[in-house]
Structures are given as C-alpha cells and as structure tokens.
N, C-alpha and C positions, 0 to 999 in steps of 0.2 A: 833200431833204437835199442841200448841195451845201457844201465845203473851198473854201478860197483855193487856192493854187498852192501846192507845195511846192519847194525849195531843197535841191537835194543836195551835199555838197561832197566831192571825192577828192581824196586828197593823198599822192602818194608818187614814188619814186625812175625805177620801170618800171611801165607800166600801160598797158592799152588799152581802148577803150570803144566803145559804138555806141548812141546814146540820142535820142530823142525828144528835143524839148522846144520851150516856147512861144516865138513872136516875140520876140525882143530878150530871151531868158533862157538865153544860152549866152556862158560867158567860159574861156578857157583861157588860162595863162602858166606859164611856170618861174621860177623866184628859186634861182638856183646853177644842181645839178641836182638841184632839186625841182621838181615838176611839178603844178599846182593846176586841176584841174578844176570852176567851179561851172554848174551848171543847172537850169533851174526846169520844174516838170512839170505839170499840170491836172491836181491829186488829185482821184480821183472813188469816191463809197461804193462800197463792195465789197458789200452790202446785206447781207452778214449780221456781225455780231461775236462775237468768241469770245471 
C-alpha cells in the first residue's frame, strides 16, 4: 500500500514549527503580518484503520 506526498498548509498571525519534509516541498512567506507556511510530507500507511 503506498500515498502520494501530503501538503500541509499553516496560516496565522504568531506561530512556530519544526517539521520534516521532502526535497523542494518547503515554502514560507508573510503577506502583511500574516504568515503562510506550506510543506509536503511522505505519507505513509499507518497499517491499521480505525
């Protein structure tokens, strides 16, 4: 069983982070004082579902 890559996006005023993620899937900017985090992860099965 194997996912594509997932896409996370944070968006807010104060915030801090410390995250993984794959080659060329890491973007950070502000527009005013907002502050937009997006990054891409390697989802992978967790092998059981609930």
């Amino acid at each position: 069983m194997s996912y594509d890559p997932a896409w996370h996006c944070i968006v807010g005023t104060s915030f801090g982070s410390y995250v993984t993620h794959t080659l060329g899937g890491f973007l950070y900017f502000s527009v005013d004082k907002v502050h937009i985090l997006l990054f891409r992860t390697a989802a992978e099965p967790s092998g059981h579902l609930r």
